[in-house]
Every structure is written in structure tokens, then in C-alpha cells.
C-alpha positions in Angstrom: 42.0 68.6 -41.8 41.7 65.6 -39.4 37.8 64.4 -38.1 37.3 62.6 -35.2 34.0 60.3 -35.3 32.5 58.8 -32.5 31.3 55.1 -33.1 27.3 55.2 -32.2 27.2 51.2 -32.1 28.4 51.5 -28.4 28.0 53.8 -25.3 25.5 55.4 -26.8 21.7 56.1 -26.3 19.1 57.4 -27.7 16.2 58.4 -26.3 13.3 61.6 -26.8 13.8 64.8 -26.0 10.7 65.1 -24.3 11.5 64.9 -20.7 14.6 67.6 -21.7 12.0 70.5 -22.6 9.6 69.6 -20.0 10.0 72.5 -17.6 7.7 71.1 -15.1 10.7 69.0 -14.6 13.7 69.9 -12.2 17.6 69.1 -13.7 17.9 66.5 -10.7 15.0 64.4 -12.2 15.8 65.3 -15.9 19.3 63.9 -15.5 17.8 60.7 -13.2 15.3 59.7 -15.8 18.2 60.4 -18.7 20.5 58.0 -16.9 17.3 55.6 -16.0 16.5 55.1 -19.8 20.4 54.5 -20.3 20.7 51.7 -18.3 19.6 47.9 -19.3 15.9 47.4 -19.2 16.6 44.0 -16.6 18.6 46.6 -14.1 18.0 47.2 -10.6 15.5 50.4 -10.8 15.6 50.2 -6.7 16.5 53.2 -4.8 19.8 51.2 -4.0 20.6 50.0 -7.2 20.8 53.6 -8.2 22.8 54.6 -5.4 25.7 52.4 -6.4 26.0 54.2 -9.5 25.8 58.1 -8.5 27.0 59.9 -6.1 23.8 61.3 -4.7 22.3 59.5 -2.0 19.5 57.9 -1.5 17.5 60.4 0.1 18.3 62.7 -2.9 17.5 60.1 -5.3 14.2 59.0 -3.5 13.4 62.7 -3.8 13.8 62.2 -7.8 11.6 59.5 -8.0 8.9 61.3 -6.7 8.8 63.8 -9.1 9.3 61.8 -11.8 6.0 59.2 -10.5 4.4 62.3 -9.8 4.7 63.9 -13.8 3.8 60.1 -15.2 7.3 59.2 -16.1 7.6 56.6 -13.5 5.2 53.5 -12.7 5.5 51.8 -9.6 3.7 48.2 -9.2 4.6 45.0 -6.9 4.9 42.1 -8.3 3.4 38.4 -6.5 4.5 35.4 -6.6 3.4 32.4 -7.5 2.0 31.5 -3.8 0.3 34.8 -4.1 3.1 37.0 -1.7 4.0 40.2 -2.5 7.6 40.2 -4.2 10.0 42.4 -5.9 8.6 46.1 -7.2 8.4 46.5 -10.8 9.5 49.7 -12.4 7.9 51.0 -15.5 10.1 53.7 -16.8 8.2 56.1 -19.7 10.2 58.5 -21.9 7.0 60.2 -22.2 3.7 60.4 -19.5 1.8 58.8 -21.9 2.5 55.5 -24.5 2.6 57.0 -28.0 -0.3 56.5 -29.8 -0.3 53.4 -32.1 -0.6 53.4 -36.0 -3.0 54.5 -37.4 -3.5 57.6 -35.5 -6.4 58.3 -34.1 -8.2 61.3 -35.8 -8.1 64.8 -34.7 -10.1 67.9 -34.2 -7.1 69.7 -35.8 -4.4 66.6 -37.8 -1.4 67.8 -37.9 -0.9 65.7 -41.1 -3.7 66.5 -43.4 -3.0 70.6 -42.4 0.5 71.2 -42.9 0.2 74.7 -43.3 -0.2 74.8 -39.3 3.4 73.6 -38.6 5.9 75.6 -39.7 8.0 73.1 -42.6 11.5 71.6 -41.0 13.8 71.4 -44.1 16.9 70.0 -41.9 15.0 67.6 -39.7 11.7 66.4 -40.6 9.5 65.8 -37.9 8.8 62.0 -38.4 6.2 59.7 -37.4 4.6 61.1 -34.0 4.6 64.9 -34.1 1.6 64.6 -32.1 3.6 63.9 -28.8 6.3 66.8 -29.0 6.4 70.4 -28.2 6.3 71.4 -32.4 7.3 75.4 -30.7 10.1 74.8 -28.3 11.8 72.2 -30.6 11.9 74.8 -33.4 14.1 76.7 -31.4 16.7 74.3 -30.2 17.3 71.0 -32.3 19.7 68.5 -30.8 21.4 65.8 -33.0 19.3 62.8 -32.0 15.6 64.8 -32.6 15.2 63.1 -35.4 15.5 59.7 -34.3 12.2 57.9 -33.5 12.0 55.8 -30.5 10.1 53.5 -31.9 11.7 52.2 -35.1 9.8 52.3 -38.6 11.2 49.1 -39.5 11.9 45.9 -38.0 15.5 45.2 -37.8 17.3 42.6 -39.5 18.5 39.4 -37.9 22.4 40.7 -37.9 21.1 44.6 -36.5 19.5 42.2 -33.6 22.4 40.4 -33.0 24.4 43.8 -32.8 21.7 45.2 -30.5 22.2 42.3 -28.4 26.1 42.5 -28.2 25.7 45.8 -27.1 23.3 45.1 -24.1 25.6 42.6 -23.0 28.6 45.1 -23.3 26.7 47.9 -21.5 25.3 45.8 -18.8 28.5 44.4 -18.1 30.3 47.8 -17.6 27.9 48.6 -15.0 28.6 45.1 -13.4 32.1 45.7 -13.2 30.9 49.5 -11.6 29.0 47.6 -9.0 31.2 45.0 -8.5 33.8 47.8 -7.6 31.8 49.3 -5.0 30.5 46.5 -2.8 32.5 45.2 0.0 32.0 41.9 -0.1 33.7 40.6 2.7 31.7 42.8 5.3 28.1 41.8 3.6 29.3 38.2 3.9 30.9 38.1 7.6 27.6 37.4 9.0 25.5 36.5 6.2 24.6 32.7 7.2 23.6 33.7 10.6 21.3 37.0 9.5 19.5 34.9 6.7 19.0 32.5 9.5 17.7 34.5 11.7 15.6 36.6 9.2 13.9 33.9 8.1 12.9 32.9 11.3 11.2 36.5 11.4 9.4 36.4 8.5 7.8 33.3 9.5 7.2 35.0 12.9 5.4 38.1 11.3 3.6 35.0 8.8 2.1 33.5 12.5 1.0 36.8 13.8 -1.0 37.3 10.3 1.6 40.1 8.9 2.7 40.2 5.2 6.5 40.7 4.6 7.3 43.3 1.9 11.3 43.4 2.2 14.3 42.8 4.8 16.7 44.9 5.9 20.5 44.0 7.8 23.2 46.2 9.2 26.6 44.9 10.4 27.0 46.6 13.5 29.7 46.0 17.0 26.4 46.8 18.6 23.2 48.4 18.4 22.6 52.1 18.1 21.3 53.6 21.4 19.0 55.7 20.3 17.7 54.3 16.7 18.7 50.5 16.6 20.2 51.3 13.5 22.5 54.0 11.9 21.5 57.1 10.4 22.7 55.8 7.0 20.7 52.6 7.3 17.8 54.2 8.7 17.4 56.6 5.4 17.3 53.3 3.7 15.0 51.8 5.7 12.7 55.0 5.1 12.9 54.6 1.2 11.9 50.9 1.4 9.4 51.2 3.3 8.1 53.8 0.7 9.2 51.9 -2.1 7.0 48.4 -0.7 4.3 50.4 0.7 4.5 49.0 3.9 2.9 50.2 7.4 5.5 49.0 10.0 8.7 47.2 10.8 9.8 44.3 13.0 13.0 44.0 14.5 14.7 41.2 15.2 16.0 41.9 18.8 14.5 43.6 21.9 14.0 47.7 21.7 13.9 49.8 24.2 11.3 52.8 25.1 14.0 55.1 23.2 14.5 53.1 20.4 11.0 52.5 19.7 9.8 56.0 20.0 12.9 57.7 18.1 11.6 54.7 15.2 8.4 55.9 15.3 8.9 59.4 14.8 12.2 59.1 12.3 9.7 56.5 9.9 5.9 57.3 11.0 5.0 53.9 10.9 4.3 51.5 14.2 7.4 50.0 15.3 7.3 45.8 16.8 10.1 44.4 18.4 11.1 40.6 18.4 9.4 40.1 22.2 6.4 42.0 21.3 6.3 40.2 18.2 5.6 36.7 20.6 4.0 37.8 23.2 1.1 38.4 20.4 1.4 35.0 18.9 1.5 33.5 22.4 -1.9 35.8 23.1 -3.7 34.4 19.9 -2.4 30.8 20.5 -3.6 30.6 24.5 -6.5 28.6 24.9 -6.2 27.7 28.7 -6.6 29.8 31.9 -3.2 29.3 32.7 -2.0 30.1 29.3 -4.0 33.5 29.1 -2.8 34.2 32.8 1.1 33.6 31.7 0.8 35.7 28.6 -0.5 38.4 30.3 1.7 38.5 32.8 4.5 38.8 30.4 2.7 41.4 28.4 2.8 43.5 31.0 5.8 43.0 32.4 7.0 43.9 28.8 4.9 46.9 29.0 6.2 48.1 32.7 9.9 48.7 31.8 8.3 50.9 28.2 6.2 53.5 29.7 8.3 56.5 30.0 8.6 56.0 26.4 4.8 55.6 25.2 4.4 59.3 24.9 4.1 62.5 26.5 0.3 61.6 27.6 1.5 59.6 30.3 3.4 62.4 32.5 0.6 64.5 32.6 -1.6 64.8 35.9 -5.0 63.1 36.4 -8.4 65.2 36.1 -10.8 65.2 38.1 -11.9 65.9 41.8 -9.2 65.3 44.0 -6.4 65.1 41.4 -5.2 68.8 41.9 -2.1 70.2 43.3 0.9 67.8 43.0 -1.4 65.3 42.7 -0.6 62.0 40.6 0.8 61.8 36.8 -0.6 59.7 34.9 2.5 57.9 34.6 2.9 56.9 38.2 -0.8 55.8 37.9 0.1 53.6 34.7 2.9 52.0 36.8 0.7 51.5 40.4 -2.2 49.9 38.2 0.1 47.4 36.2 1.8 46.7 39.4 -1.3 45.7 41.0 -2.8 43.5 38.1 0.5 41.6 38.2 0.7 40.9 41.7 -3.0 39.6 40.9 -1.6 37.8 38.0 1.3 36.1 40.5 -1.6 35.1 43.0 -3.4 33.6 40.5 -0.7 31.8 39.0 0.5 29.9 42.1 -2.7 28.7 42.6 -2.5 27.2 39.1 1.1 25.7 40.2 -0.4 24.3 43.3 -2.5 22.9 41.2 0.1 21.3 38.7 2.8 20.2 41.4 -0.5 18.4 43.0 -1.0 16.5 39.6 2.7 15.6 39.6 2.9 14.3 43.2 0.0 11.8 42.0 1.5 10.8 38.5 4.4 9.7 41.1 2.4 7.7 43.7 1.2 6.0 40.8 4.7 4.7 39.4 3.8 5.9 35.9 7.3 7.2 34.1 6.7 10.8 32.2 8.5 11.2 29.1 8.5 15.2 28.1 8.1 15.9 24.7 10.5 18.8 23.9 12.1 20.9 20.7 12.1 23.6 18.7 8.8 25.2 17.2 7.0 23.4 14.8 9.4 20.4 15.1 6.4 18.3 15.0 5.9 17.6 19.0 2.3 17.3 18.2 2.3 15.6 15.6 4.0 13.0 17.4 1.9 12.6 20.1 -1.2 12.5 18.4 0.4 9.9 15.9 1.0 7.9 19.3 -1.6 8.4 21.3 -4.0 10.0 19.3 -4.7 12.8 21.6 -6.6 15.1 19.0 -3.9 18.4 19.7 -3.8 21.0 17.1 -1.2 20.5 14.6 -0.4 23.9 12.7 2.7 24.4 10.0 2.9 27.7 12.0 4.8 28.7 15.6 3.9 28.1 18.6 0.5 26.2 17.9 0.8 24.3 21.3 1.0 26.4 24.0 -0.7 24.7 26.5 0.8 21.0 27.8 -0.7 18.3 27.0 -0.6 15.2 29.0 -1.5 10.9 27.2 -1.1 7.7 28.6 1.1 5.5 26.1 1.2 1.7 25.8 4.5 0.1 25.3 4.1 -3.2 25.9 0.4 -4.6 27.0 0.4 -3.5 30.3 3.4 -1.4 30.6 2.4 2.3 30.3 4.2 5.9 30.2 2.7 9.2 30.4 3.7 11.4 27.2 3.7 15.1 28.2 3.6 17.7 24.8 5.6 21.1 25.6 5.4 24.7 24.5 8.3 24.8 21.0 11.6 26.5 22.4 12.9 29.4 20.1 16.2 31.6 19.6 16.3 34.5 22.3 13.6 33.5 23.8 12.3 36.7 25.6 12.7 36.6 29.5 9.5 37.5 29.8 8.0 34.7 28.6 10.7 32.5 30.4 9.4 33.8 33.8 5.4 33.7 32.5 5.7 29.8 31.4 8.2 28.6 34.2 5.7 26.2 35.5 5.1 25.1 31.8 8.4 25.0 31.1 9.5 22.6 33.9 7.6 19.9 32.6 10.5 18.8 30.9 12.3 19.2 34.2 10.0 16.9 36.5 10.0 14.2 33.5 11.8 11.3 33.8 12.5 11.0 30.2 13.6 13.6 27.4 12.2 13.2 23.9 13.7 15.4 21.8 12.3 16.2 18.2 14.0 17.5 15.8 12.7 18.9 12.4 15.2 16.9 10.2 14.0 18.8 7.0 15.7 22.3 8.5 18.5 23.2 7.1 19.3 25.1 10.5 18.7 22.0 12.5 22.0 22.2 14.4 21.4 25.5 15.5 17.9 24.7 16.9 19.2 21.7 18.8 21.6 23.8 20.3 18.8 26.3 21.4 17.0 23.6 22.7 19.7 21.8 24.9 20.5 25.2 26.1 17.1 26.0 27.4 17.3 22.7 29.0 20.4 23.6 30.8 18.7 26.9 32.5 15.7 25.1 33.1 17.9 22.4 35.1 16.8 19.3 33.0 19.9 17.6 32.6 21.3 14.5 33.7 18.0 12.7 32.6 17.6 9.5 29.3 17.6 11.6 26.2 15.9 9.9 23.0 16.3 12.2 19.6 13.8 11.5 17.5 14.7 13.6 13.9 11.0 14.4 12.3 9.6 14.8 9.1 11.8 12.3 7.1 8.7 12.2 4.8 9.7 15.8 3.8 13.4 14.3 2.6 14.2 12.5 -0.6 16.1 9.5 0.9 15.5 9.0 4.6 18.5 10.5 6.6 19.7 8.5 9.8 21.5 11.5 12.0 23.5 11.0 15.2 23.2 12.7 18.6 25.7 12.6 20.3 24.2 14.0 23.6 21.1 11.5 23.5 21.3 8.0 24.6 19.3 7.0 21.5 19.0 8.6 17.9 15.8 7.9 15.5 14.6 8.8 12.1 10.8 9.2 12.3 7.5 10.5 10.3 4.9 11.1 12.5 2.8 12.3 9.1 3.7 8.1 7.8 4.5 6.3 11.2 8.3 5.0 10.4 10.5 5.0 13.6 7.3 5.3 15.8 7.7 1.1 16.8 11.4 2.0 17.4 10.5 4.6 19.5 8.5 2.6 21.5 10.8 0.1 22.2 13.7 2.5 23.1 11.3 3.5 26.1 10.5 0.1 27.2 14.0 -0.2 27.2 15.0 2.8 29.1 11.5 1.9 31.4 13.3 -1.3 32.1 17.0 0.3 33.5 15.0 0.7 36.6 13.0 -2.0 37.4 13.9 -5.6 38.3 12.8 -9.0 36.6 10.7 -11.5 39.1 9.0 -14.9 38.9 7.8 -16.1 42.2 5.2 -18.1 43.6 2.8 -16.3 46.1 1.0 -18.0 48.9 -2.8 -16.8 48.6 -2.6 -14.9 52.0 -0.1 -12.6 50.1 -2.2 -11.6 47.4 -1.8 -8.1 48.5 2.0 -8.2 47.2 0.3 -9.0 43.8 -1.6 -5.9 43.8 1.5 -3.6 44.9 3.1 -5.0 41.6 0.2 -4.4 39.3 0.3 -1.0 40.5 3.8 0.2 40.7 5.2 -2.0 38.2 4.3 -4.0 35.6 2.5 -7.7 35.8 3.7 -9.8 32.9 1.8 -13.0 33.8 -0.8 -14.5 36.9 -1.2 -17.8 36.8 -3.1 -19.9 39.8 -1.6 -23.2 40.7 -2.7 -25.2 44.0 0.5 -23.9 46.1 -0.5 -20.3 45.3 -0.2 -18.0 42.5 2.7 -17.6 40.3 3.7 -14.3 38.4 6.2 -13.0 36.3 6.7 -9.3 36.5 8.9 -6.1 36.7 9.0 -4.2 39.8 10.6 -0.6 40.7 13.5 -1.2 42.4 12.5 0.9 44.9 9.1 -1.6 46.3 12.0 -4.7 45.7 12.3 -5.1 49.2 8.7 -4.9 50.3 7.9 -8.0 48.2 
């Protein structure tokens, strides 16, 4: 006779029969919570992490979960981090409801110990330690080979048992690796993964501005997006278990819904539903300060709002109440639509006067012969920062976006008398929403009227490229090329060593800290310089009669010396080439 033993130092586990003769269990979360207390206790507990090693989906699994939270077997609890931000959730798995009771025992009405005669005597497997927690009746019946293991041991093992133990952790957790490893398709989670974790991080900082907590992210690799639900039906049962799984209250995408999208959203999660534009347009609503800002944001808001009301709900098709509204009468819709029509063209009206206004200011900044110089960028490049660090102009500086959303015009001194106007703009941003494009085109083309282009450029971003490329693309729609260019890459205080990049579109490239002032005297030259391309050098001796010449220079360009001599008065100055022949 042959015997076949199996070795119990590997694939093997041991665990209480509890959670088998519970019948308030089903099989489906028997078997989940079996194969739960199988795996490694550093696994991924997450709804996907299980997924990848059963062939139920998600949605079955979630439905698992439940049951097993909902009987005590389960403890769900997220985790911070050390800046206080909600993190990863922390499963604590139980192969019982409740923790076994500690030694000693607490006393009992009825001790199961000191009254033996209650429990019918085992012979072939002792009940030991905690007969307190088991079903004494049901296990009478039915005694599997591992009942008589404890799950807590009696004795601590020896140093070579934990050295085994820990062999065999390492063995098991590596044979679900190599499951894992086997199932993921690497190359089509990494095709775009630069780009997404680009662009995700950019939300979260987004939802971060508009006061929203981030609980999780979520990508799809899609040709393009799903008509009706932005994402597949697959990624969408996903989406549905994390949002249980964080206890979260709404999602934000990170593109521009429509009226479909968002609705069928709604309804498929029942949670609100924020798109990427709607997701600015109320940072740009918190951040305006100005008239003119709070008349451009609401004019964006509500031509965001005018293309979306067919799909805000069935409230809006139905008819008005009311005297006069019966018969045919008017939906509500159509009334929706004639009403935000009407505050917009009010909006418009409103906001030409406020352009009027602005190309008024600019015709007199150029009868003065003052050269503007546009601060421009990305958001939170430090455009502020820079101009208060130059001319101490007292603008909010905020580590979130879009802190300045109102322009900001300071006079500058270069060099005694020589002076520039420095102009702070409203951050640039990937897909910038139309909207807001149309709303802030008079704000915007302050970089278009400016004679000069300073670009910052947060030099501690890792996606710098890609936000330079933003920002010289705006530029190009706006029609602000062709003008000097000066790069000035910010926040080298952030960096370990200084870093000197290169531009190669800008006709001057400069490291700078607005927080510690390096680069700013540079800067400052580089503008003088640029200043000086289009003026011409005089010294000349003025007969007193022509003492008005005098005052054309001081005004239009600049007046180095005046010094008064018998035959007249002799200066040394630069003139705009342009008054050159009127002196």
C-alpha cells in the first residue's frame, strides 16, 4: 500500500471554520473571505486587486464585500498622509466579527471551562483554547481536518519556525505576482502613461484650488470618448466601486462633457458630475475681484450653461404656470434659453464698454512713449511674484491656480530715468476652455498690444516643456508673435543647483528667484537693452529758444544729461526714432 502526503509547509492555509458554518453567509462571500485570508496580509484588498485573480468581476465582487462588511468580517478605513490628505483604504480582514477574547477570559454567567458537563466531551479533537467563539452544536456534527488548529498559536515560535514562515510568505506572495504579472498588459497601460499622469496631476491640483479633496484617479485608453458615458461600460463599473470604496461624492473629468454625458453620469453613479471647463469657470468665479473680471466669468458661465440645458433635466421642457401661460404656451426650456440670451447680450454691452475703456488706456500709454512689457506663462509660474519682486505692486501671490485674474499694470525703472510699464496676465493652461478664451479676449490681448514678451517659466516643473509649448501656442492664436521675447525660468530657489536653460524662441534666456532676487538685475538690463534697439543716441547743443525740443525728449524718450553752458543747453539723450526728425 502506497500513501500520498501532502507537504503543509507550503500552499497551505489555515484558517477558522467560523465563517464556513455561518449561514447568515452566502457561498459567494464564504469563498471571497476564504480566499481573502489566503492571500499575504501586505496584498492589494482593492476591488481590482481581487479582480485580477478571479474570474468574477468587479461588480460581483463589490457585491461580496458588502456582505461580508455588513456581517463584521470586513473593516473598511482610509488612511492619511502625512500632510493630512486622504490616501490609500485600509482593509481589516476578521476571520471572525469579533477579535477573540484575550487570556484570561473574561468570566461568564455560564464558563464553559469550570462546567464541562454542558459540552458534550470531544475524544478525537479537543476543543482548545477559545471554545467560547465557535458554534460547540454545528461543529459536533461536521469536523473538518484543520478544526483543531488554533488561529492564534499557544506558543511562540522558534527563530528557525519564523524563518520558515517567512520563506513561505515570500513563496506565496510571489506566485500571485507572477499571476498578476500574467494578466496585465503592460504595453497598453504604459502607451500613454507620461501624458495621463501629466495631465491628472494637473486635475488634482485643479480640484485642490476649487477647495475639493481627491480620493482616487481613474484612466481609460480610449481612440475616443464614449458618446453617451465618457467612458466604457467596463470602466464605468469601476469607477462605481471606487467611488464606493473612497466614499467620495462626485467625479471630475478631465475633458469637456456634454449634456448626454453628464446626465447618463449622473444617473449610472448618483453622484454630481464636473467637467474640466466647469471645473474653471468656478475657480475663475472665486478668483474675480474686478467688475470686468466678474462680467467675463459670467459670461462664460453662461455660455457654458446655454449649449447644456436640454440635458439638465426633464423640469425644463415642461410649460410655465400661471396666467397667460396656457395653451401651447412657452416651455420652460425655451424660457431658460430667451432669459440666458438676454443676460448675455447684457453681458456683451457691458463688456465693450469695459474695452472702450481699456483700448482708451492703451492709446494713452502710447502718446506717452512708455514701452509695455507683458508678463505671460503658465499658471502659478510665478508672474506675480515677479512683478511684485520688481515693482512691488502688492498683487496676491497664491501657490494655487489662477490667483491673478485681473491685469495688473507698474511702472518699472531701468535705468534712472528710463522707465517701462510691466503688465501682469491671467496664467495660460492646457485646453483652455473656449469659453473662457472668448470671456477674457480683452484680457488676454494684453500680451498682444505689448511691445515686449516676458515669459516665465516655472523651472522646478518637471512638465515645463509642455507648458511652454501651451503658452507659445496661446500666443500664436492670440496673434502675439513677431514681438522681443525674454524667458525668464522661475523658482531656481526651489532647485538644488541653479539650472541655466535655453530658449530657443526667445531672444534672451534667464535663471531667476523672484522669492531671492537672482536674475532680476539681469533682467533689467536685457530690457534696457531691447528699449534701446529702437531709440537713437544724441548729444547736441540747444539754443535756448528751442527749449521746447528739450521737453519733447524728456517726454518721449529718455534724457540722460542737461547741462547749461552760455551758447545754450547741452544734452545727452535717447530719442524714439520715430520724433528723430522733429529735433
Amino acid at each position: 500500500m502506497a500513501v500520498f502526503r501532502i507537504e503543509k509547509t507550503r500552499d497551505y492555509t489555515v484558517m477558522s471554520n467560523y465563517h464556513l458554518r455561518d449561514r447568515s453567509l452566502s457561498l459567494k462571500a464564504k469563498g471571497l473571505l476564504s480566499l481573502m485570508l489566503s492571500l499575504p496580509e501586505d496584498w492589494d484588498y482593492t476591488m481590482k486587486g481581487l479582480a485580477r485573480i478571479c474570474k468574477d468581476g468587479i461588480d460581483s465582487i463589490s457585491g461580496g464585500i458588502r456582505e461580508l462588511e455588513a456581517h463584521g468580517y470586513l473593516v473598511r478605513a482610509r488612511v492619511r498622509n502625512e500632510n493630512g490628505q486622504l490616501g490609500s483604504i485600509e482593509y481589516t480582514i476578521l476571520e471572525q466579527p469579533k477579535e477573540p477574547a484575550q487570556t484570561p477570559a473574561p468570566i461568564r454567567e455560564k464558563p464553559i471551562r469550570e462546567n464541562p458537563i454542558q459540552v458534550k466531551p470531544m475524544l478525537d479533537a479537543p476543543i482548545q483554547e477559545n471554545p467560547a467563539q465557535l458554534n460547540t452544536k454545528e461543529q459536533n456534527k461536521e469536523l473538518s481536518i484543520t478544526q483543531g488548529s488554533s488561529p492564534i498559536p499557544s506558543s511562540p515560535p522558534t527563530p528557525r519556525e519564523k524563518s520558515r514562515i517567512g520563506q513561505d510568505r515570500m513563496r506565496e506572495r510571489e506566485s500571485y505576482r507572477e499571476i498578476i504579472l500574467e494578466n496585465i498588459d503592460y504595453d497598453i497601460l504604459t502607451q500613454d502613461e507620461k501624458l495621463d499622469r501629466d495631465r491628472l496631476d494637473e486635475l488634482v491640483e485643479l480640484a485642490r484650488t476649487a477647495g475639493a479633496e481627491v480620493a482616487g484617479r481613474l484612466t481609460q485608453v480610449r481612440d475616443s470618448a464614449h458618446p453617451g458615458t465618457y467612458i466604457g461600460s467596463g470602466k464605468l463599473l469601476e469607477l462605481k466601486e471606487l467611488l464606493w470604496e473612497t466614499e467620495s461624492t462626485g467625479i471630475i473629468c478631465d475633458d469637456e462633457l456634454t449634456s448626454a454625458q453628464i446626465g447618463n453620469l449622473e444617473e449610472a453613479l448618483s453622484c454630481k458630475v464636473v467637467d474640466r471647463t466647469l471645473l474653471i469657470l468656478d475657480i475663475f468665479a472665486a478668483r474675480a475681484v474686478s467688475g470686468e473680471g466678474k462680467i467675463q466669468v459670467e459670461l462664460a458661465q453662461l455660455r457654458y450653461r446655454a449649449s447644456r440645458l436640454a440635458g439638465l433635466g426633464k423640469s425644463l421642457s415642461r410649460l410655465g404656470g400661471g396666467i397667460g401661460t396656457r395653451g401651447p404656451g412657452e416651455k420652460k426650456l425655451e424660457m431658460d434659453r430667451r432669459l440666458i440670451r438676454e443676460r448675455i447680450s447684457r453681458l456683451k454691452k457691458e463688456l465693450k464698454d469695459v474695452e472702450k475703456h481699456r483700448e482708451l488706456i492703451r492709446s494713452q500709454r502710447a502718446q506717452s512713449g512708455l514701452k509695455v512689457a507683458a508678463l505671460v506663462g503658465y499658471t502659478s509660474a510665478g508672474k506675480s511674484s515677479i512683478e511684485n519682486a520688481l515693482t512691488g505692486a502688492g498683487i496676491l501671490e497664491d501657490a494655487m491656480l489662477f490667483s491673478t485674474l485681473d491685469t495688473t499694470t507698474r511702472a518699472l525703472t531701468l535705468d534712472n530715468t528710463q522707465e517701462i510699464l510691466l503688465t501682469d496676465t491671467v496664467g495660460f493652461i492646457k485646453k483652455l476652455p473656449h469659453h473662457l478664451v472668448e470671456a477674457f479676449k480683452s484680457t488676454l490681448e494684453e500680451a498682444k498690444y505689448a511691445d515686449i514678451i516676458v515669459h516665465v517659466v516655472d523651472a522646478s516643473n518637471p512638465q515645463m516643456d509642455s507648458q511652454m509649448y501651451v503658452v507659445y501656442d496661446t500666443l500664436r492664436q492670440l496673434g502675439a508673435e513677431g514681438k522681443p521675447v525674454i524667458t525668464l525660468f522661475n523658482k531656481q530657489d526651489r532647485l538644488e543647483q541653479p539650472v541655466m536653460h535655453k530658449d530657443f524662441q526667445a531672444d534672451y534666456s534667464i535663471a531667476v528667484s523672484a522669492k531671492t532676487g537672482m536674475g532680476l538685475e539681469e533682467f533689467k538690463k536685457d530690457l534696457l537693452e531691447i528699449i534701446r534697439r529702437d531709440q537713437i543716441y544724441i548729444e547736441r547743443l540747444y539754443d535756448f529758444a528751442e527749449a521746447g525740443k528739450i521737453q519733447l525728449i524728456r517726454s518721449k524718450g529718455q534724457l540722460l544729461s542737461e547741462e547749461y553752458v552760455p551758447e545754450g543747453i547741452e544734452i545727452k539723450a535717447y530719442v524714439p526714432q520715430d520724433i528723430y526728425g522733429k529735433l
